[in-house]
DRENDO-1510 file (C-alpha; in Angstrom, 1 decimal, always signed):
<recs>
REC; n; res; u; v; w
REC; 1; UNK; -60.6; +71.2; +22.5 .
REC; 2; UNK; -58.3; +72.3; +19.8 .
REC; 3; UNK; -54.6; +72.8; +20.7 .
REC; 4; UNK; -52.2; +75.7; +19.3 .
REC; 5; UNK; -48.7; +75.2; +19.1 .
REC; 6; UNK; -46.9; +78.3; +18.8 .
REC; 7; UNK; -43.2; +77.3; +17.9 .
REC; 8; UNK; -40.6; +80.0; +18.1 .
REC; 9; UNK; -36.7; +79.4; +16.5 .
REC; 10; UNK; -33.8; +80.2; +14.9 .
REC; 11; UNK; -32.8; +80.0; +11.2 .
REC; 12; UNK; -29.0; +78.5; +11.0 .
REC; 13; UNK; -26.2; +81.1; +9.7 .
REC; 14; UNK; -26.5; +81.5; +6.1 .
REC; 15; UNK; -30.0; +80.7; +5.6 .
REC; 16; UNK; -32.4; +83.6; +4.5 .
REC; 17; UNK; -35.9; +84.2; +5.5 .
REC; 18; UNK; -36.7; +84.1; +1.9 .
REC; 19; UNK; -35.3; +80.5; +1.7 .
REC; 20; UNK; -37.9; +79.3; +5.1 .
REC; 21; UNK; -40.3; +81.2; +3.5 .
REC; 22; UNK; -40.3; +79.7; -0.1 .
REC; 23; UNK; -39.9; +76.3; +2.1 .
REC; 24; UNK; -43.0; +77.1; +4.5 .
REC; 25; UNK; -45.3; +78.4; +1.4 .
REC; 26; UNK; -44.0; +74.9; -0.8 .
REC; 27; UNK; -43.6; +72.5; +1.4 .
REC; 28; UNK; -44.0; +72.6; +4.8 .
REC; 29; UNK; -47.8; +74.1; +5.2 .
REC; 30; UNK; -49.6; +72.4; +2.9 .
REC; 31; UNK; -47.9; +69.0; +3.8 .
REC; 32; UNK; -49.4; +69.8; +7.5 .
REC; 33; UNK; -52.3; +71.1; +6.4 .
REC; 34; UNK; -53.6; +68.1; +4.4 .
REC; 35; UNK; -53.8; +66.2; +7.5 .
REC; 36; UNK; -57.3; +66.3; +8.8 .
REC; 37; UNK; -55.8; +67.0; +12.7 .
REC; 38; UNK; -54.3; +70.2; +11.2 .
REC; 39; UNK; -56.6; +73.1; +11.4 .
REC; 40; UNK; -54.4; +76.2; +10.7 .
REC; 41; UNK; -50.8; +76.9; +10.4 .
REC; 42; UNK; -49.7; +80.4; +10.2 .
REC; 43; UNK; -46.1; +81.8; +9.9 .
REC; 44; UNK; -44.5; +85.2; +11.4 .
REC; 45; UNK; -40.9; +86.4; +11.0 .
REC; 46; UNK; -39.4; +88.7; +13.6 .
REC; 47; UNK; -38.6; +92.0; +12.8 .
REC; 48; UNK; -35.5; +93.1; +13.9 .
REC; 49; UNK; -33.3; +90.6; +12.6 .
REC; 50; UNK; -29.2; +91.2; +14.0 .
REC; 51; UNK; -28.3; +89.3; +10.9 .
REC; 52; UNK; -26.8; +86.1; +13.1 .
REC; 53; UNK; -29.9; +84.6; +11.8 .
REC; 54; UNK; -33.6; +85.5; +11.4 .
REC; 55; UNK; -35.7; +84.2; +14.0 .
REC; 56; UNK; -39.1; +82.6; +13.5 .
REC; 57; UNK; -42.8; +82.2; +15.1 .
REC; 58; UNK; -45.2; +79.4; +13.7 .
REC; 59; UNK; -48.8; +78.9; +15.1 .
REC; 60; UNK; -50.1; +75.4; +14.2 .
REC; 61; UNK; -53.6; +74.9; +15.8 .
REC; 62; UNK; -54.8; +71.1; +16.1 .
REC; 63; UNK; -57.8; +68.9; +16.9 .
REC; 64; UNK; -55.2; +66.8; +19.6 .
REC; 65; UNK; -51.8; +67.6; +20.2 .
REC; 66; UNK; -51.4; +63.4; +21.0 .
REC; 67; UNK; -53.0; +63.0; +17.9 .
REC; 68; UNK; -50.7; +65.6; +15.6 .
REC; 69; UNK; -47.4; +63.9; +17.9 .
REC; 70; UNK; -48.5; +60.3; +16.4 .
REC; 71; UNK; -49.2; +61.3; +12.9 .
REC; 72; UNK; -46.2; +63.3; +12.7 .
REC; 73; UNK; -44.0; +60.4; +13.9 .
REC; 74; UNK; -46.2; +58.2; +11.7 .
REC; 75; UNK; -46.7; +59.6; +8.1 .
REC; 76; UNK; -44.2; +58.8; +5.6 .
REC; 77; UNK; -45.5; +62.3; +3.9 .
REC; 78; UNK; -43.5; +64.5; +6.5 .
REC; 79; UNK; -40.7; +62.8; +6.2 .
REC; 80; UNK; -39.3; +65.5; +3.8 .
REC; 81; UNK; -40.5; +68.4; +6.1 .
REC; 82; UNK; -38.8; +67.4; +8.7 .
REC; 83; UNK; -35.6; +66.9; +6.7 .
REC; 84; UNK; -35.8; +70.4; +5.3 .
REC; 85; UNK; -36.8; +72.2; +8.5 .
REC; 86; UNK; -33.6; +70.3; +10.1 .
REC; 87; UNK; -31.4; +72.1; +7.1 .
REC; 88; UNK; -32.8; +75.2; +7.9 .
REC; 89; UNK; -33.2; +75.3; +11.9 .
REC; 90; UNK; -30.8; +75.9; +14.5 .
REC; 91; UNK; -30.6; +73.1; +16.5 .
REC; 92; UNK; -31.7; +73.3; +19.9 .
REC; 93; UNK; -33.4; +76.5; +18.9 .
REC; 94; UNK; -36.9; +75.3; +18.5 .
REC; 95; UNK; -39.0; +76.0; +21.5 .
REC; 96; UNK; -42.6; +75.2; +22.1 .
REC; 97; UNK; -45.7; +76.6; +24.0 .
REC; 98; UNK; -49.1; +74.5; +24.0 .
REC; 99; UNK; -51.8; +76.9; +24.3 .
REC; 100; UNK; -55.7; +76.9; +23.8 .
REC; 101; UNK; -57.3; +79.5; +23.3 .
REC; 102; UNK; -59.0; +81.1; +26.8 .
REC; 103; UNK; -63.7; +80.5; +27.5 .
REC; 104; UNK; -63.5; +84.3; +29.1 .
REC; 105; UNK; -64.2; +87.0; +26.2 .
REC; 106; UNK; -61.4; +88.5; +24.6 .
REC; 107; UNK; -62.6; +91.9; +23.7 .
REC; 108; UNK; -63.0; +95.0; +26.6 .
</recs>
């Protein structure tokens, strides 16, 4: 059953949404998404920003979250996306909530 990650964090002081952004669109999404195990990545930025940083909601839905954890550990490819998102990210910001997605029907 596929997995979705939804990762919520904090841009470090100085860093603009533009600059994530321009790093999600070039970089970071369609280095995850060229892994088979990847099935959709999407990325939200909060409105309301108190300009100490804008804050950050990414929704990365996979085949198996064991599966995602070994080839992101693995792949020489994401090496560079995770160096980038460490220049960017508060640390100790990041936090993550493994959800799938509920058998009931979802419209009233």
């Amino acid at each position: 059953m596929p997995v979705s990650a939804v990762n919520t964090f904090r841009l470090r002081p100085g860093v603009t949404a533009e600059q994530f952004e321009r790093f999600s669109a070039e970089l970071d999404r369609p280095t995850c998404l060229a892994f088979d195990v990847v099935f959709g990545f999407e990325v939200y930025l909060v409105d309301g920003d108190d300009g100490e940083g804008a804050d950050v909601v990414e929704i990365m839905t996979v085949s198996s979250w064991p599966e995602w954890e070994r080839v992101r550990d693995s792949s020489p490819q994401l090496k560079p996306v995770v160096e980038k998102f460490d220049e960017l990210v508060q640390p100790g910001s990041v936090v993550t909530l493994l959800t799938r997605k509920s058998p009931l029907p979802q419209e009233i």
